[in-house]
C-alpha positions as CSV (number, residue, x, y, z in Angstrom):
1,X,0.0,0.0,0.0
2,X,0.8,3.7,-0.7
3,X,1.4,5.7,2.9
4,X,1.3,9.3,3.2
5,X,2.8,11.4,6.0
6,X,2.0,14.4,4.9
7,X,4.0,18.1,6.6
8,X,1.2,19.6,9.4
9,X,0.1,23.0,8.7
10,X,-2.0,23.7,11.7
11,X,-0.5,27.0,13.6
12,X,2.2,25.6,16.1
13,X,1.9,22.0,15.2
14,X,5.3,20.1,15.3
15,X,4.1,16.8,15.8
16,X,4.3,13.4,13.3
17,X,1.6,10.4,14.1
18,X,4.7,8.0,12.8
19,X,8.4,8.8,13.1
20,X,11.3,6.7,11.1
21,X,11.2,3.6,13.0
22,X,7.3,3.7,12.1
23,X,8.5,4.2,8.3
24,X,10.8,1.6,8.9
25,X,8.6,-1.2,9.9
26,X,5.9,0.1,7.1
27,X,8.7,-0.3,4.4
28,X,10.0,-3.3,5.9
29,X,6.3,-4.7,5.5
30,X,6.5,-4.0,2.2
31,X,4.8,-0.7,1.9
32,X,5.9,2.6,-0.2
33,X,6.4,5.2,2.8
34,X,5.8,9.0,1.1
35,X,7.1,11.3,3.2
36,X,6.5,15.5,2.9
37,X,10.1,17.1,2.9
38,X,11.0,18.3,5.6
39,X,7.8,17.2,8.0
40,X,9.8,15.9,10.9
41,X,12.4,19.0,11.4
42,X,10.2,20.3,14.2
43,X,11.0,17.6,16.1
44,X,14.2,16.9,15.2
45,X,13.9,13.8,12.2
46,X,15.9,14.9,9.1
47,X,14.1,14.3,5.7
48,X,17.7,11.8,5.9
49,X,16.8,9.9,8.8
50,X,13.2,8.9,6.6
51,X,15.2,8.2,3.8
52,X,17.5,5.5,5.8
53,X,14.6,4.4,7.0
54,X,13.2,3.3,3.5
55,X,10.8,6.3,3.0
56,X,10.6,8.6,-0.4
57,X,11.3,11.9,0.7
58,X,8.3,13.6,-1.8
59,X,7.1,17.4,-2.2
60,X,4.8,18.3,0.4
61,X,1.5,18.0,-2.1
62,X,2.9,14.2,-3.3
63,X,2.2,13.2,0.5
64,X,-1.0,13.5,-0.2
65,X,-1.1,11.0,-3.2
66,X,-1.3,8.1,-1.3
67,X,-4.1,5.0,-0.2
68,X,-3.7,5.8,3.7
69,X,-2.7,9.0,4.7
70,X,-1.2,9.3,8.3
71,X,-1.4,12.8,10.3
72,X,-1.8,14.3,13.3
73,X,-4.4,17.0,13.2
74,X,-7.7,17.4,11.2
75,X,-7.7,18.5,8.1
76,X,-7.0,22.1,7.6
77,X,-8.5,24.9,5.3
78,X,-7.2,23.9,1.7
79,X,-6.1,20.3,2.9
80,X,-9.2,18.9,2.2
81,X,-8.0,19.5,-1.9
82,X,-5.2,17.5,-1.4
83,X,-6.9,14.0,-0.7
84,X,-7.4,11.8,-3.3
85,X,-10.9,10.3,-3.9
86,X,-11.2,6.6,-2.2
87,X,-8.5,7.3,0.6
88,X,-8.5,6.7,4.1
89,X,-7.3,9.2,6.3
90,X,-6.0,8.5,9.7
91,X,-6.1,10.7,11.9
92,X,-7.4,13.5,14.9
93,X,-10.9,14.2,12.9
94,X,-12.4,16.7,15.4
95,X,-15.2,16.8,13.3
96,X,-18.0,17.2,16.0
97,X,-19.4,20.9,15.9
98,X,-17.5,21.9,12.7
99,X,-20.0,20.9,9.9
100,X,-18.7,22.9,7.0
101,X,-15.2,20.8,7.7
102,X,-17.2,17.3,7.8
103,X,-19.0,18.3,4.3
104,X,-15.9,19.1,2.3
105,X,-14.4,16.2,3.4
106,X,-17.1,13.8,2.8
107,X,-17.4,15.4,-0.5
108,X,-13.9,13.9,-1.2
109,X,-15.4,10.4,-1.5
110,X,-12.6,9.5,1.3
111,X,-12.6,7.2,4.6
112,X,-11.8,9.1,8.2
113,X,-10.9,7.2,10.9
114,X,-10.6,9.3,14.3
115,X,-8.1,8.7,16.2
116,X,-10.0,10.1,19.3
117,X,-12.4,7.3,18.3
118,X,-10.7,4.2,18.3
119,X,-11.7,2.2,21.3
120,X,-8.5,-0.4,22.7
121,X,-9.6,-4.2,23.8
122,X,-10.3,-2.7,27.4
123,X,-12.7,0.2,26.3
124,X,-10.1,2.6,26.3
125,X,-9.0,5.3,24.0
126,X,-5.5,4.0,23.0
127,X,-4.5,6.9,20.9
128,X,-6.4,9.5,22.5
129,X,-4.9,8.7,25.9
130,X,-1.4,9.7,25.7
131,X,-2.3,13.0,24.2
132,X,-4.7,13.3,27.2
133,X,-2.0,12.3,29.2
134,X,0.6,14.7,27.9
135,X,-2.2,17.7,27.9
136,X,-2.9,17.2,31.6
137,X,0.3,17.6,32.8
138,X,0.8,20.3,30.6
139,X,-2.3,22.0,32.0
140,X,-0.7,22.5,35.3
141,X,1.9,24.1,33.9
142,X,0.3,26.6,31.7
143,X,-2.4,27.3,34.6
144,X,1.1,27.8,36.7
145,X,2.4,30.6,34.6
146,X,-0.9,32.0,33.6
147,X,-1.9,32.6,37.1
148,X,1.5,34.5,37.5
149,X,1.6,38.9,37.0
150,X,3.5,38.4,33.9
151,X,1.1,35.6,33.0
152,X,-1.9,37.7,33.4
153,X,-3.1,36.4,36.4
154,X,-3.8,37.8,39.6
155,X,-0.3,36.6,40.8
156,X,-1.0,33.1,43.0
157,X,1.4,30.7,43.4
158,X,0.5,27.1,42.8
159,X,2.0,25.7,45.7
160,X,1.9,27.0,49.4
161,X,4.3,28.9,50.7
162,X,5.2,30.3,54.0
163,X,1.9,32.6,55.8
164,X,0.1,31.7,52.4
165,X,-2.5,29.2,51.5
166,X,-1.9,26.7,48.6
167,X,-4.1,27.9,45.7
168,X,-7.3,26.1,44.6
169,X,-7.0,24.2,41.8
170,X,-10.3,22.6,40.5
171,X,-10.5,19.5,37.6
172,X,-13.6,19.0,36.0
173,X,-13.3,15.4,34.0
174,X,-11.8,12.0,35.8
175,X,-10.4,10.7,32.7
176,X,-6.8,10.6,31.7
177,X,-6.5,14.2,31.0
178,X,-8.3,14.9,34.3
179,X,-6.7,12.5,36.7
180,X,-3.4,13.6,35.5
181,X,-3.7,17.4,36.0
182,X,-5.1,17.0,39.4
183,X,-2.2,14.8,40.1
184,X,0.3,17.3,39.0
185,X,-1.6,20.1,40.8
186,X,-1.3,17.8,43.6
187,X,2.1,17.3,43.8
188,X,3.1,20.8,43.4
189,X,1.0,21.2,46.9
190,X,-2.5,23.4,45.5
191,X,-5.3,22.0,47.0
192,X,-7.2,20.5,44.3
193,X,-11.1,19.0,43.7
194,X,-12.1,16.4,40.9
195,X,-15.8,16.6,39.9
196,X,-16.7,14.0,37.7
197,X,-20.0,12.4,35.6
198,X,-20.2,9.5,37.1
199,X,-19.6,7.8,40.9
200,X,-17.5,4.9,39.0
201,X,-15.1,7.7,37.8
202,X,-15.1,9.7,40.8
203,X,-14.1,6.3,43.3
204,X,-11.5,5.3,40.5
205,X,-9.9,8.9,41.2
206,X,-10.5,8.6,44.8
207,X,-8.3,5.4,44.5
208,X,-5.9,6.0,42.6
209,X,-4.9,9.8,44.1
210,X,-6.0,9.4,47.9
211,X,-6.3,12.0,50.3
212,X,-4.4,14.5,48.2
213,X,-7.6,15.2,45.9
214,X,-11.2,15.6,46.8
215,X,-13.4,13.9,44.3
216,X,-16.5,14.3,44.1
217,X,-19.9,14.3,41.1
218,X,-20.6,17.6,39.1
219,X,-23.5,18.9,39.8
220,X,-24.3,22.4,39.2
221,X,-24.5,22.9,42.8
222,X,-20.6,21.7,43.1
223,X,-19.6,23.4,40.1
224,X,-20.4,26.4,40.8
225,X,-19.4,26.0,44.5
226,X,-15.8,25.4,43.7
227,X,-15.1,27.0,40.6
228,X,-16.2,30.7,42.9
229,X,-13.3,29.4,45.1
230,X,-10.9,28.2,42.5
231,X,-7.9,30.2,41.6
232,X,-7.1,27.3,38.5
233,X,-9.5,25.3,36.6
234,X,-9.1,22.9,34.4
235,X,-11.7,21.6,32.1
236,X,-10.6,17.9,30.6
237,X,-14.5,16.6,29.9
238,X,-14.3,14.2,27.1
239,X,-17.7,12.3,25.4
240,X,-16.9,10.5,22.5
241,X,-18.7,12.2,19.1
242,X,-20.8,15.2,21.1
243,X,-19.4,18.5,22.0
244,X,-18.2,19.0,25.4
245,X,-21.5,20.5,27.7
246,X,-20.6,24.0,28.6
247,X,-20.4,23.3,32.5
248,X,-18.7,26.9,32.9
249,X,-21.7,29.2,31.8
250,X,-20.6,32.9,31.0
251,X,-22.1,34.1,34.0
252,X,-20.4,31.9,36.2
253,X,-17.7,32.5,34.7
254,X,-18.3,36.2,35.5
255,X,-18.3,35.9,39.1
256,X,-14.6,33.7,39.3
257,X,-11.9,35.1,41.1
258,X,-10.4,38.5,39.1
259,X,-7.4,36.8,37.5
260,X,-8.3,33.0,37.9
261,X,-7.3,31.1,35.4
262,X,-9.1,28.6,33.0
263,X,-7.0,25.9,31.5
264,X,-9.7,23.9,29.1
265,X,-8.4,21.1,27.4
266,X,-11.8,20.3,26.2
267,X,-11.2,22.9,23.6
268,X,-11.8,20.7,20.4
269,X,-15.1,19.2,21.4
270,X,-16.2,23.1,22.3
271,X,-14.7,23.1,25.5
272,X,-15.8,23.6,29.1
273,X,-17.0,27.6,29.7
274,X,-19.5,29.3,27.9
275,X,-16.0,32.1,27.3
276,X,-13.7,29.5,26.1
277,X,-12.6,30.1,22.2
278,X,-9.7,28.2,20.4
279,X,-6.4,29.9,20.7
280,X,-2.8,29.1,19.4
281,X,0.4,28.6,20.9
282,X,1.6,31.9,19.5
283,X,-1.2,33.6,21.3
284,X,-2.4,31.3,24.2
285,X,-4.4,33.1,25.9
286,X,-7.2,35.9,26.4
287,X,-8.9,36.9,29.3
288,X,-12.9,37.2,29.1
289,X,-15.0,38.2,32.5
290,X,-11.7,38.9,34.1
291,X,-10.5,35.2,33.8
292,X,-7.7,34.2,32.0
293,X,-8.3,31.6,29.5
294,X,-5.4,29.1,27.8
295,X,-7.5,27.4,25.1
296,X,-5.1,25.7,22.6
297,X,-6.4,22.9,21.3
298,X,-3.1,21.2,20.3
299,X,-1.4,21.1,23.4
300,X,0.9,18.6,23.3
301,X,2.7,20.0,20.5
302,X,4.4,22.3,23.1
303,X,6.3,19.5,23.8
304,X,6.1,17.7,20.4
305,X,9.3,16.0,20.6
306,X,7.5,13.8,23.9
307,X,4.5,14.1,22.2
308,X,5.4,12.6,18.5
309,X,7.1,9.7,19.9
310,X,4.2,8.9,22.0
311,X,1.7,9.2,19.7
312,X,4.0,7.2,16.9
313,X,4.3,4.4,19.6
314,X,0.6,4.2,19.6
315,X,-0.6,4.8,15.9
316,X,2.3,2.3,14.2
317,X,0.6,-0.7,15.5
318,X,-3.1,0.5,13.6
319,X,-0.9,1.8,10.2
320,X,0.4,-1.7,9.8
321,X,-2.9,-4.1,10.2
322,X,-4.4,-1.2,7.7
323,X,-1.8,-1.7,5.5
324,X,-1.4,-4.8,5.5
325,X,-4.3,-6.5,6.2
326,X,-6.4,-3.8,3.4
327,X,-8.4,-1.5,5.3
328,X,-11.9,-3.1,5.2
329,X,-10.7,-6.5,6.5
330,X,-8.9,-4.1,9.5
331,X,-11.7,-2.6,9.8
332,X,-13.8,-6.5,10.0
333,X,-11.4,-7.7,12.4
334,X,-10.9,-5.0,15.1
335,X,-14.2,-3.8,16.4
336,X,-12.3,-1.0,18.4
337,X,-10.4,0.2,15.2
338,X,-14.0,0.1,13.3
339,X,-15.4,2.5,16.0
340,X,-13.4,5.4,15.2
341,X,-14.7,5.5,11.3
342,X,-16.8,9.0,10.7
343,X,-16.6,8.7,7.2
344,X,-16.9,5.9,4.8
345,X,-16.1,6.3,1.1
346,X,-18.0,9.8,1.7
347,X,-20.8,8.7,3.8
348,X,-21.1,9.8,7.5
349,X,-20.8,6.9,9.5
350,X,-21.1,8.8,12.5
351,X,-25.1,10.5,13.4
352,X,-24.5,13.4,15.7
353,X,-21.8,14.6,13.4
354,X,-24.3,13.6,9.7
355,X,-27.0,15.7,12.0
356,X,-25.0,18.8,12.2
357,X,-23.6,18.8,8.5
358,X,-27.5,18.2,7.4
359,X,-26.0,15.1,5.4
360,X,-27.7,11.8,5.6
361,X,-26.4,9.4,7.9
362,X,-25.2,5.8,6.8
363,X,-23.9,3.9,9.5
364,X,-21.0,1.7,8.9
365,X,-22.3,-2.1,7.8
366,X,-20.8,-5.3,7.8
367,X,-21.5,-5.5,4.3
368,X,-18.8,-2.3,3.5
369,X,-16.5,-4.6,4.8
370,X,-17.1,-7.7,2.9
């Protein structure tokens, strides 16, 4: 099969879904590897460490001619002209609330499967979680420096410190993104609350973070109770295929602390507050209602070296039963890898996202597979 890694263009995106020793093992299985020139020197992979690898090093619009095309982020504005009719694309989709996106690419007759969609033999997210991972982490740091003077911020520090309080840090969402920025904010010594959906998710936090977190469910009541006390919130609510619920409404928002900070990871499904808007790593942040909001939606390109080689780790595994297996038999034979298809040979697999772009909705069927 034909593989495309094509060069990202999304604003501050550095990242590659599969690095030379995924090229390696796809041309080892017998694959042509296309690589765009020059798409790995963000992170450090020379267009000569592909080549070694057994890769073509192509022009940057020759990535695109391939069967499967491998990439980080959704398509962007004037992407969508590149892909060849009867491809699959694999990749973050991010279609959910951006209709005029899921219509040009379902006009290109092409298979997406979401990355953020593909469910693991457990239930999991296996290529979604250690992006969540990443951008938890990273949300304690950005909250850190955001809540700073220079920051914008009202000028709390994190952790306690001697004849001051630690700040108040609160998580909403128990998932990986969650539990891993309220551990963070933990260990740095803030005082920090996990509200969750669910009592399942609440008691798995509870368990695996003890007495240095208070978990509890999210109800408006709680919401609103904490975020008014919080100096740092972080919003990591993730449900699959629906945009994120706005727990933060503007007028809540409104009566936060002066210079509190909201970190919302949630950001591509919509995010968290009523305020949030998609920023960049260039420009981070804005402040709305006198809060301080750090709303990038590609996060763990900040640290895209980390990020790439996690991400690789997990995608490689996926681009070699697609390409080697065909896609619709990959498709056949892992349920979990069938889940994350939006878009079949131009039809909208997926309902809630068919619904938006007023498209018809054709759910995948085992007969497409056949």
């Amino acid at each position: 099969m034909r593989i495309g890694i094509p060069r990202e263009t999304k604003p501050g995106e550095r990242r590659l879904a599969l690095d030379a020793t995924g090229a390696a093992a796809l041309a080892a299985d017998g694959h042509e590897v296309r690589v765009a020139a020059g798409a790995g020197e963000g992170i450090g992979i020379a267009d000569a460490d592909f080549a070694a690898a057994g890769a073509a090093i192509v022009p940057p619009d020759e990535a695109w001619d391939a069967e499967l095309v491998v990439k980080v982020k959704e398509i962007q504005e004037g992407e969508w002209v590149r892909l060849r009719a009867g491809a699959t694309l694999f990749s973050f989709q991010h279609l959910v609330g951006e209709p005029a996106l899921a219509r040009e690419v379902a006009a290109r007759g092409v298979t997406a499967i979401a990355f953020e969609m593909v469910r693991g033999a457990d239930g999991g997210f296996p290529l979604l979680a250690p992006m969540s991972v990443i951008a938890g982490r990273l949300a304690i740091q950005a909250g850190a420096h955001h809540l700073t003077i220079p920051g914008g911020g009202n000028g709390t520090l994190l952790a306690a410190a001697p004849g001051s309080p630690p700040a108040q840090v609160l998580v909403l969402g128990g998932g990986h993104a969650g539990m891993n920025a309220a551990e963070a904010a933990a260990a740095l010594g803030a005082k920090v609350t996990v509200l969750t959906r669910s009592a399942a998710t609440r008691d798995a936090v509870a368990a695996r973070l003890g007495p240095a977190v208070d978990a509890g469910l999210a109800t408006p009541e709680a919401i609103e109770r904490h975020a008014l006390a919080a100096d740092l919130v972080v919003g990591a609510v993730f449900i699959p295929g629906e945009p994120t619920p706005k727990l933060l409404p503007r007028a809540l928002v409104r009566r936060m602390k002066p210079g509190a900070v909201i970190v919302d990871i949630s950001i591509d499904a919509g995010g968290v507050a009523e305020t949030s808007r998609p920023t960049t790593h260039a420009e981070p942040a804005f402040t709305a209602e006198g809060v301080v909001h750090y709303c990038v939606p590609n996060m763990p390109s900040a640290v895209a070296r980390t990020g790439a080689a996690a991400l690789a780790a997990a995608a490689l595994p996926y681009a070699r039963a697609l390409a080697g297996k065909g896609i619709a038999r990959a498709l056949a034979e892992d349920r979990g890898l069938a889940a994350g298809v939006l878009l079949w040979r131009g039809r909208l697999t997926h309902a809630g996202i068919a619904a938006e772009a007023g498209r018809p909705f054709a759910p995948l069927e085992p007969g497409d597979l056949a």
